[in-house]
C-alpha positions in Angstrom: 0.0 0.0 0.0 1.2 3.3 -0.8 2.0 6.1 1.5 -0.8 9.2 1.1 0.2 12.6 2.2 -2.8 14.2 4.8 -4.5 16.5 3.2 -6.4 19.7 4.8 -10.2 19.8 3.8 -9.4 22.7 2.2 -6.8 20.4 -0.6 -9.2 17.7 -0.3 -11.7 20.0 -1.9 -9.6 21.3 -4.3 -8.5 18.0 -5.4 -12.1 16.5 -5.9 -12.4 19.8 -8.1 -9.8 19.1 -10.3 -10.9 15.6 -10.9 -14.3 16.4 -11.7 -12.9 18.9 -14.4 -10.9 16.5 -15.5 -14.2 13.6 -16.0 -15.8 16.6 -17.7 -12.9 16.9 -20.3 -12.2 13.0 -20.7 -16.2 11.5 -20.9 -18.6 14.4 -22.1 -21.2 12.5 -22.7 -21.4 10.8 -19.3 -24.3 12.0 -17.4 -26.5 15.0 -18.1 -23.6 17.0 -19.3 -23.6 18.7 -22.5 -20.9 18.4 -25.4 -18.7 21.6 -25.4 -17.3 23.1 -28.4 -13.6 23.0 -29.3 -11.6 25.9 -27.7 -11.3 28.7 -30.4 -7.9 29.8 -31.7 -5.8 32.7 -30.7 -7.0 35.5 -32.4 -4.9 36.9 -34.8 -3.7 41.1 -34.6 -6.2 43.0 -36.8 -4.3 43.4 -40.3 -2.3 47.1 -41.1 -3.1 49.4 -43.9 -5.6 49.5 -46.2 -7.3 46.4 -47.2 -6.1 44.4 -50.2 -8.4 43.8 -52.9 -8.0 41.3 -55.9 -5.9 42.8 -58.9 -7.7 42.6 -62.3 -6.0 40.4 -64.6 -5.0 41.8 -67.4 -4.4 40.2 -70.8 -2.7 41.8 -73.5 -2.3 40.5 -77.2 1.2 40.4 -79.2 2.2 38.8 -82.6 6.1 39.1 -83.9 6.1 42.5 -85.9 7.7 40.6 -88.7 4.3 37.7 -88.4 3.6 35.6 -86.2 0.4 34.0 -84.7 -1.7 36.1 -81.7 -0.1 35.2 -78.5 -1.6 36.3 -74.6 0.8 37.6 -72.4 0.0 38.8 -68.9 1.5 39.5 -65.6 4.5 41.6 -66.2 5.2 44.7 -64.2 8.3 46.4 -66.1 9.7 46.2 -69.8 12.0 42.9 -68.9 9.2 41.2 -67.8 7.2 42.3 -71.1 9.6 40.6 -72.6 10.0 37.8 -71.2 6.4 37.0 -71.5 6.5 37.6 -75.3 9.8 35.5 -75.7 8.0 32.5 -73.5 5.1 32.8 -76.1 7.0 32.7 -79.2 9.5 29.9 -77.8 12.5 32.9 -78.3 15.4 34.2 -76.0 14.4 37.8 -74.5 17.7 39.3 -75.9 16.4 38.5 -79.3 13.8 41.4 -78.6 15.0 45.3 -79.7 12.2 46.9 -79.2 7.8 46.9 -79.2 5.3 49.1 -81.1 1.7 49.2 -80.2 -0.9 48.6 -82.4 1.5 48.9 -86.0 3.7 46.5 -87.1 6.0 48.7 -88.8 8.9 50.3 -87.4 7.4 53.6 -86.8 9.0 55.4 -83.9 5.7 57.4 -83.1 3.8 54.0 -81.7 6.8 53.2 -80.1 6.5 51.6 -76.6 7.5 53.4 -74.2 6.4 53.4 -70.3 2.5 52.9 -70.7 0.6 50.8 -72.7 -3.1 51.6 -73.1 -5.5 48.9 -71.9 -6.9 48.0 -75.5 -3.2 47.9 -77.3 -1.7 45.5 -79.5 2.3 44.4 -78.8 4.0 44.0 -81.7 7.7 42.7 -81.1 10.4 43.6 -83.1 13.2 41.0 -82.7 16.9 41.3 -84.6 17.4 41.0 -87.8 20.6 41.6 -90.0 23.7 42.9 -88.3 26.1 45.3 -90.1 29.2 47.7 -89.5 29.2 50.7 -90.9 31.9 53.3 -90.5 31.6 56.9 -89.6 33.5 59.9 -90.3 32.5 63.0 -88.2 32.1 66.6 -90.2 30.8 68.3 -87.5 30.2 68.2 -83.6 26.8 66.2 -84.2 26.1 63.5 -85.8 22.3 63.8 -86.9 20.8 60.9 -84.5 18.5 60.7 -82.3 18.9 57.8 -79.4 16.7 55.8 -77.1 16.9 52.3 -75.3 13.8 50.0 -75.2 14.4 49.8 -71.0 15.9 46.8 -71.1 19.6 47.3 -72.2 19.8 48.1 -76.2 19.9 51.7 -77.4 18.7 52.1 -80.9 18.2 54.9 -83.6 14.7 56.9 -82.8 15.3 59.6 -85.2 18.4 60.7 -88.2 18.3 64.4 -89.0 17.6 64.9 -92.6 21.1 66.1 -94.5 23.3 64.9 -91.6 26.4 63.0 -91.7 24.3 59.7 -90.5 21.7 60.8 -93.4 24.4 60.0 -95.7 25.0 56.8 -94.8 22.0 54.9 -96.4 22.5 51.5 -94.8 22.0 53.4 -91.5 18.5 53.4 -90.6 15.8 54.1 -88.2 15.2 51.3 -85.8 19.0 50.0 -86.0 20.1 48.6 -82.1 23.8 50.2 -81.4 25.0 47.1 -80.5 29.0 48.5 -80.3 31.0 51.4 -81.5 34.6 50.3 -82.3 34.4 46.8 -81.5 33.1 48.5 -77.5 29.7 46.4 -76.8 27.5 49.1 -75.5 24.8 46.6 -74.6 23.3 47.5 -71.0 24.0 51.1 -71.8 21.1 53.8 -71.5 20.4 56.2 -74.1 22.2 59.2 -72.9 25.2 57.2 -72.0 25.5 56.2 -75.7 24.9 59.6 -77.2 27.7 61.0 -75.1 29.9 58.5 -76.1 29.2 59.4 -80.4 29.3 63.3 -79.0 32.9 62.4 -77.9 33.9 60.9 -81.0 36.4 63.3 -82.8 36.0 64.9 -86.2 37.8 63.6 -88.7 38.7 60.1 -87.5 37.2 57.4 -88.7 34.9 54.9 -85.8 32.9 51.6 -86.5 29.5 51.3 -85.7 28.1 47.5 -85.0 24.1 47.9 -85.8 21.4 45.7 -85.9 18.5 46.0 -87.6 15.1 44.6 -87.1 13.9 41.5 -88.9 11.4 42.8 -91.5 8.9 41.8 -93.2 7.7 39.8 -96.7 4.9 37.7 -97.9 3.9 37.6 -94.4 2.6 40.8 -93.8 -1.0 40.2 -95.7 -1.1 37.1 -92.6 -2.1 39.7 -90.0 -5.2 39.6 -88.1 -6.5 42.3 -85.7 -6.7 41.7 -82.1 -9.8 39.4 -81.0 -12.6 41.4 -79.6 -12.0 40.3 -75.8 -12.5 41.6 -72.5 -11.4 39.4 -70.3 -9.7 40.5 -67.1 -10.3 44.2 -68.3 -12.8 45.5 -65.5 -11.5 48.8 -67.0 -12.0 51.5 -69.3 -10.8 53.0 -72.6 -9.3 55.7 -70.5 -6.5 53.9 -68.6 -3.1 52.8 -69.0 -0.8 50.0 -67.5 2.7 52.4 -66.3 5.7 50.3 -66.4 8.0 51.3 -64.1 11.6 50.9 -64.2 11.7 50.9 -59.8 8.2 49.2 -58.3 5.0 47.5 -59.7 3.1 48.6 -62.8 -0.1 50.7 -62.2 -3.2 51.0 -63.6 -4.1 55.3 -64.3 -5.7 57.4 -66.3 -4.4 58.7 -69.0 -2.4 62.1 -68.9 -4.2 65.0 -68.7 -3.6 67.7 -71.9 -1.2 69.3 -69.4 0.9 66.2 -68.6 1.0 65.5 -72.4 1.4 68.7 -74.0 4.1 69.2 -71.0 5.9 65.6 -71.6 6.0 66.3 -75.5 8.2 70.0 -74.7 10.4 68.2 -72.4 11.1 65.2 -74.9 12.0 68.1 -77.1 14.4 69.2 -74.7 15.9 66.5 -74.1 16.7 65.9 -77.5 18.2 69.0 -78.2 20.3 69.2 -75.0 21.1 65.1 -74.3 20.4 63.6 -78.4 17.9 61.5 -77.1 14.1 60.5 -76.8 12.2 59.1 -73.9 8.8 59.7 -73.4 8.4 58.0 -70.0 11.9 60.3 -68.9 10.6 63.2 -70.0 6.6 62.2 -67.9 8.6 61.5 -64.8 10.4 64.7 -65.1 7.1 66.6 -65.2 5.9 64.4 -62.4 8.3 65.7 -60.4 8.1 69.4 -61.5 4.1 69.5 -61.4 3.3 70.8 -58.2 6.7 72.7 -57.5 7.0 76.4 -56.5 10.0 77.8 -58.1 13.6 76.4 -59.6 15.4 75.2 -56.5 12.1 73.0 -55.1 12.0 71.3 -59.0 15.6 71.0 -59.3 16.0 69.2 -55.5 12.8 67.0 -56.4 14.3 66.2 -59.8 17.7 64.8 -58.0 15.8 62.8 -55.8 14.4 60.7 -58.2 16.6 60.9 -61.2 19.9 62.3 -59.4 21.8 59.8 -61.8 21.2 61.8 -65.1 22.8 65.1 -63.4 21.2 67.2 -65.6 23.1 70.8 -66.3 21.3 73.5 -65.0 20.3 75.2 -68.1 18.4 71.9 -69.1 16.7 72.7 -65.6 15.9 76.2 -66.1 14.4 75.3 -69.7 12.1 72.5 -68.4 11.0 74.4 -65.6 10.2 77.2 -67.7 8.5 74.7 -70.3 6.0 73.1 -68.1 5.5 76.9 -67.0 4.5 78.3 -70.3 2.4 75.2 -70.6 0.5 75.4 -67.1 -0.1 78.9 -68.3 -1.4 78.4 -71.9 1.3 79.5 -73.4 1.9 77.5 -76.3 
């Protein structure tokens, strides 16, 4: 026989509590006790920020500007993403991509993509084609080009200046990739670093330029079809864009105001005449940052904050300030 400790009455009563707790918990049903529910879960802390709501999916249509069938592509939030969906639907590498048009299949720099893509556009992708050297003799300080980079590492020719001494050279053309000059691969290089290297270039002695062009077009051309009447995943209207963004997510917005456009168009101007290149969603950042600004200093400080890498001469500053001015005032 075991030895048992005395116990007060007080224990004693305690203990015959406990044990009747503890028939409760092992046989619910004895008796005229009721079944109990499970013991609820710790409650979680109540979520932070706003709440998150399902994202639309959006599904955009692309062919190969040279023919292809209609692929879908969705899901991509910057230009490397674009395309890498595009490659993945036409079973190509993404480096075989120069640059996208929307809704033309020809190489016109006007429906160019640049950082927005209207909701209802069709992707045409542009993929190399012939490669050629071509060498260049400088007459005079500029060369007559125009350059801008599809956001994803190739810098191409967006305009040649008629008469100039890249006009000259027929087998240069609008469209070409600047794939190296003098045997240099610029490839990764953004626009304005490549059109300071040409501006550097001295008169007089002769430099190579690698380009390549994009694949064009034959019999193949009468095989387009227009993009299927769809709207699936829209849940939007005719009035918004997808934004690609080279830092973050892409957004769904409106699309610019006349301001923000007739603004973005002036500063694209600038930037052509003070840098040699073209970049529509550059020159929308830049008024972005200059929109709601009180003078110089503020624009110029909010400018370097976001774009602090393109160290833009203060004359450019002064000009673009004074741009979107004239513009926010009507006059232009």
């Amino acid at each position: 026989m075991q030895n048992r400790e005395a116990m007060s009455p007080q224990d004693s009563k305690a203990a015959g509590a406990e044990a009747m707790e503890g028939n409760k918990a092992q046989s619910p049903s004895q008796g005229s006790m009721e079944p109990t529910a499970p013991p609820l879960p710790p409650s979680s802390p109540p979520p932070t920020g706003p709440p998150e709501y399902p994202r639309p999916r959006l599904v955009f249509h692309t062919q190969l500007a040279h023919g292809s069938p209609t692929g879908r592509i969705h899901g991509f939030t910057n230009v490397k993403e674009l395309y890498a969906k595009i490659a993945e639907v036409f079973n190509i590498s993404p480096s075989e991509i120069l640059f996208c048009t929307l809704n033309s299949h020809k190489v016109d720099m006007q429906k160019l993509l640049g950082g927005q893509i209207g909701l209802e556009d069709f992707i045409f992708a542009h993929v190399r084609g012939e490669t050629k050297e071509v060498e260049v003799t400088k007459t005079e300080d500029a060369l007559g080009l125009t350059i801008t980079d599809n956001g994803a590492g190739y810098a191409f020719i967006k305009r040649i200046k008629e008469g100039s001494t890249i006009d000259r050279l027929k087998a240069v053309c609008v469209g070409d990739h600047i794939e190296a000059i003098n045997d240099q691969s610029i490839v990764g290089c953004r626009h304005y670093e490549v059109a300071k290297m040409l501006k550097e270039q001295p008169r007089g002695i002769p430099f190579t330029l690698r380009l390549v062009g994009p694949k064009r077009a034959f019999d193949m051309i009468g095989m387009r079809t227009k993009a299927p009447k769809s709207n699936e995943g829209k849940m939007v209207n005719g009035r918004e864009t997808l934004r690609l963004r080279s830092k973050g997510s892409a957004t769904v917005q409106e699309v610019q105001s006349e301001f923000e456009e007739q603004a973005t168009m002036r500063v694209d101007d600038l930037l052509e005449s003070y840098m040699g290149i073209r970049d529509l969603e550059l020159a929308t950042t830049i008024v972005e940052a200059g929109r709601d600004k009180k003078n110089p200093d503020e624009f110029a400080e909010a400018l370097d904050s976001v774009l602090g890498d393109f160290a833009f001469p203060d004359v450019f500053l002064f000009d673009v300030w004074g741009a979107i001015g004239d513009v926010k005032n009507g006059k232009i």
